[in-house]
C-alpha positions as CSV (number, residue, x, y, z in Angstrom):
1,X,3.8,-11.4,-32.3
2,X,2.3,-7.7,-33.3
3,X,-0.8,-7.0,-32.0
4,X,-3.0,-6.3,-35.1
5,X,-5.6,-5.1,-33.2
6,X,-3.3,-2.4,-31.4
7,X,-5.0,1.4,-31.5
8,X,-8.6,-0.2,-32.6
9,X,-11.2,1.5,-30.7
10,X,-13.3,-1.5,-28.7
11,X,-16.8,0.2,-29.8
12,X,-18.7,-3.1,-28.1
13,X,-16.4,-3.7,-24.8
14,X,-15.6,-6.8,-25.9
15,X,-12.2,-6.7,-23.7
16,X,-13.9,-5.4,-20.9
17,X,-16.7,-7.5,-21.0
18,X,-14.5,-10.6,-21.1
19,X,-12.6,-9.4,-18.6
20,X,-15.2,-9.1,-16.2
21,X,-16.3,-12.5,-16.8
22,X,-12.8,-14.2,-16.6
23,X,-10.3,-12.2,-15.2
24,X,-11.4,-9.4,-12.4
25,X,-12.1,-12.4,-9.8
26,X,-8.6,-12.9,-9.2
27,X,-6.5,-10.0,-11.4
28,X,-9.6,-7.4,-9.9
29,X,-11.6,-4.5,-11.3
30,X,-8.5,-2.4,-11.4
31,X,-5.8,-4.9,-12.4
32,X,-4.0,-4.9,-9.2
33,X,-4.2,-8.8,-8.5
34,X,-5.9,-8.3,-5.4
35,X,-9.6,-9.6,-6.8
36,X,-11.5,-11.7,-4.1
37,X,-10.5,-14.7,-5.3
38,X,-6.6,-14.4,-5.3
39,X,-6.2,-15.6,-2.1
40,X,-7.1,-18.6,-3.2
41,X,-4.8,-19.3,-5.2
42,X,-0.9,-20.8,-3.9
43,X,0.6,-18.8,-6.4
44,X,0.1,-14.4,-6.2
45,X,-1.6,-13.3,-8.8
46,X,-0.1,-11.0,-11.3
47,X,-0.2,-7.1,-11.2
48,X,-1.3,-5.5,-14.3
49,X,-0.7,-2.1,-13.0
50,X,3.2,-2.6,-12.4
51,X,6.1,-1.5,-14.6
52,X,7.6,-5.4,-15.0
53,X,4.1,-6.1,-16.6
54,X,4.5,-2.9,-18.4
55,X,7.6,-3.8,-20.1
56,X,6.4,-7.0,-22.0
57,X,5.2,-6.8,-25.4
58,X,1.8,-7.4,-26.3
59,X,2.5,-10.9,-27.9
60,X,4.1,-11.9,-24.8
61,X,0.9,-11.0,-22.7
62,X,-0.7,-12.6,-25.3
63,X,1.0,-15.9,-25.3
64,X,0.1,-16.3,-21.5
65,X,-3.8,-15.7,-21.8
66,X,-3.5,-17.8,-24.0
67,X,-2.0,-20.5,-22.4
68,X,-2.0,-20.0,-19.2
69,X,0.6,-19.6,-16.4
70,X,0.7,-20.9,-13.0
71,X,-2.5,-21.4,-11.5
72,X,-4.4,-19.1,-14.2
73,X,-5.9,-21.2,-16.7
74,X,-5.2,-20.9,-20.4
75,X,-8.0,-19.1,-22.5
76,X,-7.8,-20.9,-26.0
77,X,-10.7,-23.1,-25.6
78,X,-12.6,-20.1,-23.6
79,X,-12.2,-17.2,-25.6
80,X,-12.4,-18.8,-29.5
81,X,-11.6,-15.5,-31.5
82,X,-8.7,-14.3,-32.0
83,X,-10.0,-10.6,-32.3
84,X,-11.4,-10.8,-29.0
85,X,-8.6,-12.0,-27.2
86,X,-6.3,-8.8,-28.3
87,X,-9.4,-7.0,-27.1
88,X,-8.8,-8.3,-23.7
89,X,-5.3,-7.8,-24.1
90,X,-6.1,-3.9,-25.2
91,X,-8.5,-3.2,-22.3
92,X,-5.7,-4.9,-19.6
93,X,-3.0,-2.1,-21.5
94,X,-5.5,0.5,-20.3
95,X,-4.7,-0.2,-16.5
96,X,-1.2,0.7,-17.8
97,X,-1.9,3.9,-18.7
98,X,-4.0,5.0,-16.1
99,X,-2.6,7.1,-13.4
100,X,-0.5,5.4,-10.7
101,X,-1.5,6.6,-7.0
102,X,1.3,6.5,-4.3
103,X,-0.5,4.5,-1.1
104,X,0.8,4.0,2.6
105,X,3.4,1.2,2.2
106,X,4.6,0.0,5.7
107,X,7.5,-1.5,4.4
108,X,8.5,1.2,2.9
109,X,11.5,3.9,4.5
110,X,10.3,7.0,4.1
111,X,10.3,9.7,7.0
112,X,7.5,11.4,5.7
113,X,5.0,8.3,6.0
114,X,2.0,9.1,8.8
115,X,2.9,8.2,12.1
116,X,0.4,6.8,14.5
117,X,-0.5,9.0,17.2
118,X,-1.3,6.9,20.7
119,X,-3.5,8.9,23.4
120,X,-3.5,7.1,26.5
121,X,-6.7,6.2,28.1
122,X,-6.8,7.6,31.6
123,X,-9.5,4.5,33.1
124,X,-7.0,2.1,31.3
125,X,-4.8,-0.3,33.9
């Protein structure tokens, strides 16, 4: 499915709008899927930042708003018009384009990752 509404300017914020109302409580303001209502939820909620999310086309994205997927209900019977839901889809691409920050990951191996730096206490026993 081609998003007909790709490129179109969203003059009234209908995606964001929508999103705010439906979406950020779980997915979050920023799309990471760390909202205040994720954990919650059995199932993680998705990231819309990440690369895997990236790589789908916009009918695919569109085909699980709009039914649904796991725990995340489908939106058919919430948003009715079609226009608005490729408006939500459309404001969700922008989290793909916007600049990825590197964090702390523990997990991760680098060597240049902050150490911690313990002092110890001299009235500690």
């Amino acid at each position: 499915m081609k998003n007909p509404y790709a490129g179109i300017e969203d003059e009234d914020r209908i995606g964001r709008t929508i999103y705010s109302k439906h979406c950020k409580f779980c997915h979050a303001t920023k799309g990471k899927g760390d909202g205040n209502q994720a954990n919650l939820l059995q199932t993680k909620v998705a990231d819309l930042t990440i690369d895997e999310f990236k790589n789908q086309t916009d009918g695919s994205i569109y085909y699980k708003v709009y039914t649904g997927r796991n725990e995340m209900p489908g939106f058919e019977k919430i948003i009715m018009e079609e226009e608005d839901m490729w408006m939500v889809l459309n404001y969700i691409k922008k989290f793909l384009r916007a600049p990825q920050t590197r964090g702390f990951n523990p997990q991760s191996n680098n060597s240049n990752r902050p150490r911690a730096t313990y002092i110890s206490c001299p009235w500690s026993i």
